[in-house]
Structure formats: structure tokens, C-alpha cells
N, C-alpha and C positions, 0 to 999 in steps of 0.2 A: 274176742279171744276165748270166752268160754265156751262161747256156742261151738268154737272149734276144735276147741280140746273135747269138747263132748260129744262130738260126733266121730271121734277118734276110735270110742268106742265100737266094735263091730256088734254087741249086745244091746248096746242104749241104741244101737239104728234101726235094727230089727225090733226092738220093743217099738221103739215111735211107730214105726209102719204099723206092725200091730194093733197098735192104738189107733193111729188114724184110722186102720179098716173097722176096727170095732166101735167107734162113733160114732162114722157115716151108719150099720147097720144099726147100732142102737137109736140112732134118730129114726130113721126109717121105719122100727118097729112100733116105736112108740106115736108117729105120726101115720102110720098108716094100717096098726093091726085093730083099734078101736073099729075103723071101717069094715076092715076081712072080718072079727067076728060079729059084726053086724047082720054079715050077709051073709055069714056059713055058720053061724051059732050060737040062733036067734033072737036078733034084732039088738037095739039100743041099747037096750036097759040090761039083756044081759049081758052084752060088749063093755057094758060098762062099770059091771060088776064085776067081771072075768079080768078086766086090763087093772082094777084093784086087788086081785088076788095075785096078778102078776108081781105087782110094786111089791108086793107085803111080801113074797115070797123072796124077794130082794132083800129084807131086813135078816132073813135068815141064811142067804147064803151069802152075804158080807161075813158077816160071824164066824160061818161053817168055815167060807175061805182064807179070813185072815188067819185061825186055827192051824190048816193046812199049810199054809205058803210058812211056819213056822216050826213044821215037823216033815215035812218032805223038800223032795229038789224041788227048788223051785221050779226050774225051766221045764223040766221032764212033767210035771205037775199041770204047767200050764199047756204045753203040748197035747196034754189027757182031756183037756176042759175043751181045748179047740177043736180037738178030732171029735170031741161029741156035738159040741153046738154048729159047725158046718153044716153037716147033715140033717139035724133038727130045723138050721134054716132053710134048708132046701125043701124039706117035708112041708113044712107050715103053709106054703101056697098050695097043698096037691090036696090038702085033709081039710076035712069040715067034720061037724058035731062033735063026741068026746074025743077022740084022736087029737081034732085041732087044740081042745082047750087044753092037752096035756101035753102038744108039745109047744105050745105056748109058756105053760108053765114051766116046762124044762129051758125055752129059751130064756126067760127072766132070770132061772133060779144060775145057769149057768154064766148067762153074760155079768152076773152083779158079784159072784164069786170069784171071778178071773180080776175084777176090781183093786182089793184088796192085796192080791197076787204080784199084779203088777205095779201099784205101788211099792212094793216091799223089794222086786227084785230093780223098780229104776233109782230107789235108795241105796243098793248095794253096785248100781256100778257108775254113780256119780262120785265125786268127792263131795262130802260133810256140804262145804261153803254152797254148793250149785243145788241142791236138792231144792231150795226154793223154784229155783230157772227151771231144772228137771219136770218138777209138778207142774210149771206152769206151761210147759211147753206143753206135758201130757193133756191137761185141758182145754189147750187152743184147740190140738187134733182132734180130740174127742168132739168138742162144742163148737169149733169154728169149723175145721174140714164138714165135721158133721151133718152142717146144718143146709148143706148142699143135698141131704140125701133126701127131703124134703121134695126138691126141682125134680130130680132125679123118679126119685119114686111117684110121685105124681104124672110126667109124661110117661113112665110107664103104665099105670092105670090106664090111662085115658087109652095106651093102645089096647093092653088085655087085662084090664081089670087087675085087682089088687092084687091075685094068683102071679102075676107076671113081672110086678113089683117087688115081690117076695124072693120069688128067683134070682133076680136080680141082685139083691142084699144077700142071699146063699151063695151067690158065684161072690161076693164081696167076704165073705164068711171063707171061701175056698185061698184066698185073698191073706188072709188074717193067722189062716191053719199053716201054710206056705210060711209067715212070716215068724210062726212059733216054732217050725222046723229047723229055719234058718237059724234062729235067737240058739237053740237048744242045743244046732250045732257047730257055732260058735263060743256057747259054754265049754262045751266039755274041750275044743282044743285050747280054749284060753281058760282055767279055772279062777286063777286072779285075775277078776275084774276092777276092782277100784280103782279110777284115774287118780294119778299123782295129782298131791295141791301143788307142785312145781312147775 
């Protein structure tokens, strides 16, 4: 019964899609950009210093974003975050040496700020009692849809290399931007989101 009341929501639907696109990509990057900067900006050692400035950059746009998701709209907010990381994932298989590693660093800093965002907005349009169900739903999609992106990104490799991998999670990212359109415009004609606890 709750899982049904909360799908009631036309906000909490579009967030989940959201999330599940943003999963699948974020598995993807993190399972397959070690590799990309490996071979476009060079080698292991510093792929593997670069995907640590990635993470660390994540501690800081957690912060920056739960900040924001608590002085701006939230939807229109997150809309901004997607229209820029789409195209960042699109760029990231076409760019090698500093290009790549900065818009690497924009994808980390963007995908772990929208985090915080969307927790905050699947708080506001659950009821109180479900926000446990709510989070938990959000991290099956995230971690379980996700972990498909893995299979996924992999047979791509194998056809064109990690560049073609990367594409692939940008058309997923295209995916994700769609589904913060939707959410946004679903806000503004429904401004009271909260489900009733009845």
C-alpha cells in the first residue's frame, strides 16, 4: 500500500527515474574512468591519483549542495546541475590530457552535489512515516539498477574502447536531464507535494 501511495506522486516518479539514470552513470564512471584516464592521461598511477581527486571533490560538493538545495528551488536547482553534467558526460569520452581531467572533475563535483539535492527534495514529497522506504528505494536504484552499468559499459569497451562506454552513460545522462525536466515540470503545476498519511 505505500509503495502505492508513493508512486501516486508524479514528483517522487520522476525523481526515482532520475536516480536510477544517475546510478547506472555513476557506476559506470567509477568503474570504468580509472581505465579512460589510464590511457588518455597518463597511465596508472596518475588515473589513480586523478579518480582520488575526484572522490575528495565529492566531499566538497556534498556541503556546497546541501547548502543550496536549502536556499534555492529545489527542482529548478536540480534541472541546472543536469543541464551541465549531460554534456560533461558526453565530452569526457571525446577529451584526453587536461580537458579530460577537468571535466572529470566537474563530473564528480556535479554528480555528488545533486546528492544531497535529491535527498532533500524525496523528503519533501513523501509523508514523514515513508522517508525510510523513500531512501531506500533511492539506493536500490542507485546501487542495484546501477550495478548493471558495469555489463553494460564493459561490452561497450570491448566494441570501441572506453570513449564509446562513456557515450553511452552521456546518452544515460541525456536520460536523467529529461527526467529533471519532467520532475520540474510536474513541480510547478503541483506546488503541494506532500502525500497525505491517510
Amino acid at each position: 500500500a505505500s509503495l502505492r501511495l508513493l508512486w501516486q506522486s508524479r514528483q517522487l516518479r520522476w525523481l526515482l527515474v532520475s536516480t536510477t539514470a544517475g546510478g547506472f552513470v555513476y557506476q559506470g564512471v567509477v568503474t570504468f574512468l580509472p581505465l579512460h584516464l589510464a590511457g588518455t592521461a597518463g597511465g596508472v598511477l596518475n588515473a589513480s591519483f586523478l579518480m582520488s581527486l575526484v572522490l575528495i571533490a565529492g566531499i566538497v560538493a556534498q556541503r556546497f549542495g546541501g547548502e543550496l538545495a536549502d536556499r534555492l528551488p529545489r527542482e529548478r536547482l536540480f534541472l541546472a546541475e543536469m543541464a551541465l553534467f549531460a554534456p560533461v558526460m558526453l565530452l569526457l569520452g571525446l577529451s584526453s590530457g587536461i580537458g579530460l581531467i577537468a571535466l572529470a572533475l566537474s563530473a564528480g563535483f556535479l554528480w555528488y552535489m545533486s546528492q544531497p539535492l535529491s535527498i532533500a527534495m524525496a523528503a519533501a514529497y513523501a509523508n514523514t512515516r515513508d522517508h525510510g522506504l523513500v531512501f531506500g528505494l533511492q539506493f536500490a536504484a542507485t546501487f542495484g539498477i546501477g550495478s548493471f552499468a558495469s555489463t553494460v559499459g564493459g561490452l561497450l569497451v570491448m566494441r570501441g574502447g572506453t570513449s564509446l562506454a562513456f557515450l553511452g552513460f552521456g546518452i544515460v545522462a541525456l536520460l536523467q536531464l529529461f527526467a529533471a525536466f519532467a520532475l520540474a515540470q510536474a513541480a510547478r503545476r503541483a506546488p503541494c507535494v506532500a502525500l497525505s498519511s491517510h
